[in-house]
PAPALO-344770 format. One record per residue: x, y, z of N, C-alpha, C in turn; residue number from 0. Coordinates in Angstrom, 2 decimals, padded with zeros to 5 digits. Layout:
BEGIN
{{X, Y, Z}, {X, Y, Z}, {X, Y, Z}, NUM}
...
//
This chain:
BEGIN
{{-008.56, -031.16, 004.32}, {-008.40, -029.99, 003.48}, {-007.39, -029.04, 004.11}, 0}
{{-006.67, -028.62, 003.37}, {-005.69, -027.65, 003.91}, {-006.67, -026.26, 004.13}, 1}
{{-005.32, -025.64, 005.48}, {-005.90, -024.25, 005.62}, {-005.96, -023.08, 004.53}, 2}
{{-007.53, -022.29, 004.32}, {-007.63, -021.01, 003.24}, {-006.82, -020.09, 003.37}, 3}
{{-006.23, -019.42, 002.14}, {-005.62, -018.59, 002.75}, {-005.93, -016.86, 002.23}, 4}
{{-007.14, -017.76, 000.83}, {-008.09, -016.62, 000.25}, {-009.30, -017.02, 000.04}, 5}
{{-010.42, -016.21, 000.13}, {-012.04, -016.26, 000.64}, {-012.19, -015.85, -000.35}, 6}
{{-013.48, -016.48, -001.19}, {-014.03, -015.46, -002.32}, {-014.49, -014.47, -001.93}, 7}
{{-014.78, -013.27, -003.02}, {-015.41, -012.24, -002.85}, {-016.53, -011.57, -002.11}, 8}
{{-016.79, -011.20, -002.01}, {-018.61, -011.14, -001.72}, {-019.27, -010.48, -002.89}, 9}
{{-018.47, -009.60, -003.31}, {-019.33, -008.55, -004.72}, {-017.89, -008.81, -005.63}, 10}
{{-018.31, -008.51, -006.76}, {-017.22, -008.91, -007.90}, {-016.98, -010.41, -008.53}, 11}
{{-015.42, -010.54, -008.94}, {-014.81, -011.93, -009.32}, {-013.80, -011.66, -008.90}, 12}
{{-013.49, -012.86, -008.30}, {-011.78, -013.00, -007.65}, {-011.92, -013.71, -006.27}, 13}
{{-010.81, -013.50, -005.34}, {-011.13, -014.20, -004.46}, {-009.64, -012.90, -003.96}, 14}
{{-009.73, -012.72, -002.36}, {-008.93, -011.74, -001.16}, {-008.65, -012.70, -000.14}, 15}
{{-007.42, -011.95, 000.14}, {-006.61, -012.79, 000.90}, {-007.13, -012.94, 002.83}, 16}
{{-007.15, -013.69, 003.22}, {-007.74, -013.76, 004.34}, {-006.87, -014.17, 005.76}, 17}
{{-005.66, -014.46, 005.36}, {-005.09, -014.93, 006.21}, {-003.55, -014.38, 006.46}, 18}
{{-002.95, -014.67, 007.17}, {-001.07, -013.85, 006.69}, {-000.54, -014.10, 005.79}, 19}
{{-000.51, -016.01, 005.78}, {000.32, -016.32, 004.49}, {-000.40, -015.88, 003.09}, 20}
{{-001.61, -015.47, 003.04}, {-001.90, -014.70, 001.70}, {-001.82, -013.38, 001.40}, 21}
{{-002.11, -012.70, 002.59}, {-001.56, -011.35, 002.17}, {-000.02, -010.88, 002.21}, 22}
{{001.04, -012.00, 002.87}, {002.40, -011.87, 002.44}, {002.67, -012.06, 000.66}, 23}
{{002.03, -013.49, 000.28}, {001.44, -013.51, -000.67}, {001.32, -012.47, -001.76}, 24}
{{000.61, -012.20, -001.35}, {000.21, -011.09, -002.07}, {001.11, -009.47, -001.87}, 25}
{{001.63, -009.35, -001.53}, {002.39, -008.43, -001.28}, {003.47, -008.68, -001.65}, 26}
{{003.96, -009.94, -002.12}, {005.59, -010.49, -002.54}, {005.20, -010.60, -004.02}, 27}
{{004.05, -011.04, -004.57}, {003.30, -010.84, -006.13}, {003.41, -009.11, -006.38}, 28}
{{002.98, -008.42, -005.38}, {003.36, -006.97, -005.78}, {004.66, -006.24, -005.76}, 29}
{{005.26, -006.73, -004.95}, {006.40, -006.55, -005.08}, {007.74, -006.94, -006.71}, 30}
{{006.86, -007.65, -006.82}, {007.61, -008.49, -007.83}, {007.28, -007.58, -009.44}, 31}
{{006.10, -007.55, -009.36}, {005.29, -007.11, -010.38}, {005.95, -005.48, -010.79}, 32}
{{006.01, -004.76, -009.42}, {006.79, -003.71, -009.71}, {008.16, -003.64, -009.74}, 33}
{{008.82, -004.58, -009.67}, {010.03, -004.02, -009.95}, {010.19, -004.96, -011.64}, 34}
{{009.31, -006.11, -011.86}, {009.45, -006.07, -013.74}, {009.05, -004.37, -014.58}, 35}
{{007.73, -004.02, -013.93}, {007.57, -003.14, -014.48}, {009.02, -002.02, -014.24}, 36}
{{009.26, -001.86, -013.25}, {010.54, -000.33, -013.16}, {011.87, -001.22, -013.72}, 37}
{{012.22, -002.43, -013.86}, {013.38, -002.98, -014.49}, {013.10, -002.78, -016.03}, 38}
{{012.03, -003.20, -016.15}, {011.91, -003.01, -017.81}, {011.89, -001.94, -018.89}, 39}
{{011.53, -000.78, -018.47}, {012.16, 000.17, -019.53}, {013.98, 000.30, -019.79}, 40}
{{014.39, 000.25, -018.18}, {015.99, 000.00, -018.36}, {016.39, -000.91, -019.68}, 41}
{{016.11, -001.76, -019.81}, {016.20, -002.59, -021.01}, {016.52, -002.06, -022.39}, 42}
{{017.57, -001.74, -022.85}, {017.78, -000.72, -023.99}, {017.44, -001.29, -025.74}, 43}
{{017.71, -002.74, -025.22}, {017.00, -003.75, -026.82}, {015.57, -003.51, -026.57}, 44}
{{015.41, -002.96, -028.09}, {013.53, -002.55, -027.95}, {012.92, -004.31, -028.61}, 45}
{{013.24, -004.88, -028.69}, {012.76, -006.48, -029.36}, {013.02, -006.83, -027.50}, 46}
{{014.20, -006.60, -026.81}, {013.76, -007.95, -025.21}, {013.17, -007.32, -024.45}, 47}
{{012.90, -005.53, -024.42}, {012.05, -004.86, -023.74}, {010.61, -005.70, -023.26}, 48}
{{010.12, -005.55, -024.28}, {008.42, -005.89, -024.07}, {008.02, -007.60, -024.13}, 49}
{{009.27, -008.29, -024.18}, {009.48, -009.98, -024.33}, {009.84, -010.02, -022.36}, 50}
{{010.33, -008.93, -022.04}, {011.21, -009.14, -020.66}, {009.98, -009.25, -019.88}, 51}
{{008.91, -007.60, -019.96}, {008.16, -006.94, -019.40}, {007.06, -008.17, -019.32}, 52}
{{006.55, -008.87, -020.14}, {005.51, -009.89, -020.76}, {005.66, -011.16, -019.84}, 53}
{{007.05, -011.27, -020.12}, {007.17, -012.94, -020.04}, {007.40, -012.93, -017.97}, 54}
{{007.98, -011.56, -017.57}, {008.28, -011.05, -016.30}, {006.84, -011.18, -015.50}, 55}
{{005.52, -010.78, -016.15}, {004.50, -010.47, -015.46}, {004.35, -012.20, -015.52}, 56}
{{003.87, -012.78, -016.45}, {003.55, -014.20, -016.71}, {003.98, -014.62, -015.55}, 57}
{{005.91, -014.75, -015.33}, {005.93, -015.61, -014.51}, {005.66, -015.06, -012.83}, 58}
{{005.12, -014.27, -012.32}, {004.87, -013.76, -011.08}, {003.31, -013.54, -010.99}, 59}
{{002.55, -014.05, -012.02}, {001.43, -013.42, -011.95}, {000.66, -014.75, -011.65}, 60}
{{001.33, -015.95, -012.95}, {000.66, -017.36, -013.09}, {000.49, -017.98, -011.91}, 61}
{{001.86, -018.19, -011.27}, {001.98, -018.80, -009.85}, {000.47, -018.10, -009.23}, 62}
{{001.11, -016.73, -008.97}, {000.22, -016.64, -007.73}, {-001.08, -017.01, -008.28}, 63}
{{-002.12, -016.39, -008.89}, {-003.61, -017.23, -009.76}, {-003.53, -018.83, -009.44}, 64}
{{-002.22, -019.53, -009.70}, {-002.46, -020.79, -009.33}, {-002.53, -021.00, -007.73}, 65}
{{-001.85, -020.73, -006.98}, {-001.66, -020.92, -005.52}, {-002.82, -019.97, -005.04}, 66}
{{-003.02, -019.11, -005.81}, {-004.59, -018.59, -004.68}, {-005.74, -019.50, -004.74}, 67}
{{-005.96, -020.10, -006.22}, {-006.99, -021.21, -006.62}, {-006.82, -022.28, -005.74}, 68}
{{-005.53, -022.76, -005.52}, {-005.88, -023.93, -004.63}, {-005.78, -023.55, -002.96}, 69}
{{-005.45, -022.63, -002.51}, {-005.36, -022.07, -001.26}, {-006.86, -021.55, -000.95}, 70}
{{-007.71, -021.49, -001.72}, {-008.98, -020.47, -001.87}, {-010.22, -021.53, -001.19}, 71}
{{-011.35, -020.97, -000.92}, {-012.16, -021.45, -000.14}, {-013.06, -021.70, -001.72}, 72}
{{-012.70, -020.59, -002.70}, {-013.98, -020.65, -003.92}, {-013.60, -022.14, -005.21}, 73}
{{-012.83, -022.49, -004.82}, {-011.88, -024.08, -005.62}, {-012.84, -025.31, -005.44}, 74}
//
């Protein structure tokens, strides 16, 4: 089995990062996340605005949900 790099919870749903490579992880998902959000009002077409903002979170959001699931101790 490969090494965890997120532990489930103890209270809640989800699973936290436990190790470096997940909280880099996770900090490069936030990183990302905010600059779709602060790039996307720039966007002056109101139709690719909220297609940019949408499809922007999707792809930075999916990955990581996938790579924490299989990196995760709760899988």
């Amino acid at each position: 089995m490969s090494r965890v790099w997120f532990r489930r919870r103890s209270a809640g749903f989800g699973v936290t990062p436990c190790s470096w490579e997940g909280w880099i992880l996770t900090i490069l998902a936030m990183l990302l996340v905010a600059a779709v959000v602060l790039v996307g009002p720039g966007i002056r077409d109101n139709l690719l605005r909220p297609l940019f903002v949408v499809l922007g979170l999707a792809l930075v959001l999916l990955p990581y949900g996938l790579i924490a699931r299989a990196r995760s101790s709760a899988s």
